[in-house]
N, C-alpha and C positions, 0 to 999 in steps of 0.2 A: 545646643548650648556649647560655646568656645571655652574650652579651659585656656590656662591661666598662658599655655605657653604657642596658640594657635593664632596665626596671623588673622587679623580681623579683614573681610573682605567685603562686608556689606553689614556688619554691625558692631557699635564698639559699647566695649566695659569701661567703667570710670570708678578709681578706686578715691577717696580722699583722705588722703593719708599724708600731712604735708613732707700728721697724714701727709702720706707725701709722695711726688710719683715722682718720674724721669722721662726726658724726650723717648717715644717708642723707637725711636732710629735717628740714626746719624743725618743735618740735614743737607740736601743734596741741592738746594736752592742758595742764589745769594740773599744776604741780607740788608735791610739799610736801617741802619735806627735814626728814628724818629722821634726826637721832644723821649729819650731815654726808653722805648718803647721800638723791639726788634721786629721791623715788618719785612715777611716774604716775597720776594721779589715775584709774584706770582699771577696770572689772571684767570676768570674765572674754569676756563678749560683746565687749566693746570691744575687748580685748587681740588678740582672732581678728583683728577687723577690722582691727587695725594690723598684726596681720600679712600678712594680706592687701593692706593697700594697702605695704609693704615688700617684697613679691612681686612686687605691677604696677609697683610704681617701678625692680626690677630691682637697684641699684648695691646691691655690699656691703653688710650690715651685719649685728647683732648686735643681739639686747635680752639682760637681765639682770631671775633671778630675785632677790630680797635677801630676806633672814630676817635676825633678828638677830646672828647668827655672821656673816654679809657683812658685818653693820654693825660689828660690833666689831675685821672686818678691814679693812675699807675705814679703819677709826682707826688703825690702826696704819701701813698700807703707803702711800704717797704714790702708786703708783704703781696702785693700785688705782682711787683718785680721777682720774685723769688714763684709766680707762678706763672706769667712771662718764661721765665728758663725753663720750666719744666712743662710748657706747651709746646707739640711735634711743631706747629708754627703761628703765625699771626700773621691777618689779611689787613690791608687798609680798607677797612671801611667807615672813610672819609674825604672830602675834596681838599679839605685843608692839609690832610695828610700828605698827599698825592701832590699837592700843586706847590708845597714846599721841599719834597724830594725831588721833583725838577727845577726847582729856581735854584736846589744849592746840587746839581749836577749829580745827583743818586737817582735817578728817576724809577718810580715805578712805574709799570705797565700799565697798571688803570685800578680805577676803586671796586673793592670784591665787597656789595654790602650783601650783610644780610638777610634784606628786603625779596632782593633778588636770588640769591642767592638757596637758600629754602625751596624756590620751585626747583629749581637746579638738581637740588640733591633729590629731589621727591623724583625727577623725570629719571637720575641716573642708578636708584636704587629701584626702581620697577624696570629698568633694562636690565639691572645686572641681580636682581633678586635677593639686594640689602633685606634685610629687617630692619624695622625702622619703630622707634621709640620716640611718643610725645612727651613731653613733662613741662608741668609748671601751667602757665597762663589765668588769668582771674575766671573766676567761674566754668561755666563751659566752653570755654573758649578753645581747647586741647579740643574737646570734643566737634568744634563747629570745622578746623582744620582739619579736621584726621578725613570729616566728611566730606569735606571740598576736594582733600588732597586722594581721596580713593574714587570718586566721580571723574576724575580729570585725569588720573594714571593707570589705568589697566594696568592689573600685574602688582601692582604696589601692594607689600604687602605690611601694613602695621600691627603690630606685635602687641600694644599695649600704649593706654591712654590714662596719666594720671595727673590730678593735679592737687598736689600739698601745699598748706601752708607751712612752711618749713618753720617757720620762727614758734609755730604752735606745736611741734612733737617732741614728742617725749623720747628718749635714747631710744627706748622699746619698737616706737612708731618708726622709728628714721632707722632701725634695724631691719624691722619690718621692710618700711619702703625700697632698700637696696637692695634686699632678696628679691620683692617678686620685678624687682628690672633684671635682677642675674636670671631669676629663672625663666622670663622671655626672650633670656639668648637674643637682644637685639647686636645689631651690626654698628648702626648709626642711631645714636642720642642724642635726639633734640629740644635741648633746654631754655625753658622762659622763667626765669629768677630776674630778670634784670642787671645792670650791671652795681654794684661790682660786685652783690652775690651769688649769680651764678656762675660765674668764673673762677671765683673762691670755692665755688661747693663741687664744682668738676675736679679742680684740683687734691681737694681734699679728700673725696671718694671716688678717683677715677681706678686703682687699683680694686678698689672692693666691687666696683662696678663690674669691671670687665670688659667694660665695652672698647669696641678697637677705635669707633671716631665717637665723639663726644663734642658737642658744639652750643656754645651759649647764643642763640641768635636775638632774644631783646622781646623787641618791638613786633618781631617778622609774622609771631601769632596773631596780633591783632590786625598786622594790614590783611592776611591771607583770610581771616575767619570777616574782614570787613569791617570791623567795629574803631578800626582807626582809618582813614582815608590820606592815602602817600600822594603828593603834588606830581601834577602831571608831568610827562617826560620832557619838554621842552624845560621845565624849572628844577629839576634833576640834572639834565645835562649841563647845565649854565652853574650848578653846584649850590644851588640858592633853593635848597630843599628846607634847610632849617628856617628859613622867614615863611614858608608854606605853614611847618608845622608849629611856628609860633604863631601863626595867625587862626590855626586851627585849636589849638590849646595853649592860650597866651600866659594863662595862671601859672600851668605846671612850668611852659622851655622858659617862662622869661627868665627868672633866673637861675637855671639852668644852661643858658645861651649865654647869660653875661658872666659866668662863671668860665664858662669855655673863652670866651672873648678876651678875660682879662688873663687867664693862663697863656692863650696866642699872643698877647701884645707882651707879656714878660719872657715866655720862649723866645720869641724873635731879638726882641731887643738882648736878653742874654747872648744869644750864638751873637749878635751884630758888634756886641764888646769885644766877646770873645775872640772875634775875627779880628778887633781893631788890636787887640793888644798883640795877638801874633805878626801882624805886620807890623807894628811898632817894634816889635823886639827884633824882626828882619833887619829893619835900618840898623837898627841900632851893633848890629853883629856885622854889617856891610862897612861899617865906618871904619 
């Protein structure tokens, strides 16, 4: 029998159980903001290694995946922004992200998603002997990953597999739930709330937590456990992944997709005023 704080290696517990921090360190990356929203100049080798040096540095923290739906809610919610500033940093993970930081000469290196990004952490936390924490996902879903993800990494060690309905507990329950994550002492927290409540709940409990990374990854549960299927790599690389998965669940992206659509055609045409009226006032200082 595994107590509560022993890495699971061939069998896992499932409990159902469903503020303010500061960047853990000064950041040592450039930045480019994007549609109000500060992306890490970073790819996905680097991103390992920030997570790893937010491992060895231990205190609290949090990074954040952004795709364009982050960024169309980071516009809207204020409070979103204010957790923005207090994330060590933020990946694009999106093409639109990316393919407008090179059209207006801030280029990032490449899209850091989630998707991908999940195996990543699972291969460099069973090299370097992370503990590693699941959370969140609809039903067994936590459970189907943890199983995949200890079949596939020798070494991997997870710590603890829960999945809360958060919006169902009680102060008591959600006291509850932060202790037994403090008392498996994970490394690396990986969260499925969805956006933008589990980026809001990382921020709000990342001191009480403890944990040095902390990571909202989405969606990344259901492609790894299967139960969502990601568009093959040639419609990935072409960045035409969201017509994939609107074709695959039309009810939920469509308007979801045209909600992002209609924030990208109002960003643009903002910065394209924006630009006009700085050159306008050039002339006009040139006269």
């Amino acid at each position: 029998m595994l107590t509560d704080n022993e890495p699971l290696t061939g069998q896992i517990s499932r409990m159902t159980v469903p503020p303010a921090t500061e960047p853990a360190e000064p950041a040592d990356f450039d930045r480019v903001w994007i549609w109000g929203v500060p992306l890490a100049r970073l790819t996905y080798q680097q991103t390992l290694d920030k997570v790893d040096r937010l491992i060895r540095c231990g205190r609290p923290a949090f990074f954040i995946t952004a795709n364009l739906h982050y960024a169309m809610l980071t516009s809207r919610h204020q409070r979103l922004r204010s957790v923005n500033n207090k994330a060590a940093f933020l990946v694009a993970d999106g093409m639109p992200l990316v393919w407008y930081s090179r059209l207006t000469g801030r280029p990032l290196p490449e899209r850091v998603t989630g998707a991908d990004l999940i195996y990543l952490l699972f291969e460099r936390a069973a090299e370097r002997g992370h503990r590693v924490f699941l959370l969140g996902g609809a039903g067994d879903v936590a459970e189907e990953v943890a199983r995949i993800a200890l079949s596939r990494y020798p070494g991997l060690q997870i710590v603890g597999v829960l999945a809360p309905m958060l919006d169902d507990l009680s102060p008591e329950e959600h006291e509850n739930l932060i202790g037994r994550i403090r008392e498996a002492r994970p490394d690396l927290l990986l969260v499925a709330f969805g956006q933008p409540k589990g980026e809001l709940w990382m921020a709000e409990n990342c001191h009480a937590l403890g944990v040095p990374a902390c990571v909202q990854l989405g969606a990344s549960f259901d492609f790894v456990a299967g139960r969502t299927s990601r568009a093959p790599k040639w419609i990935q690389r072409i960045g035409a992944e969201w017509l994939y998965r609107t074709w695959c669940q039309p009810r939920r992206m469509i308007p979801r997709y045209f909600r992002n659509a209609l924030f990208l055609v109002q960003s643009v045409a903002r910065d394209v005023i924006s630009l006009c009226r700085q050159l306008t006032g050039f002339r006009q200082l040139g006269r």
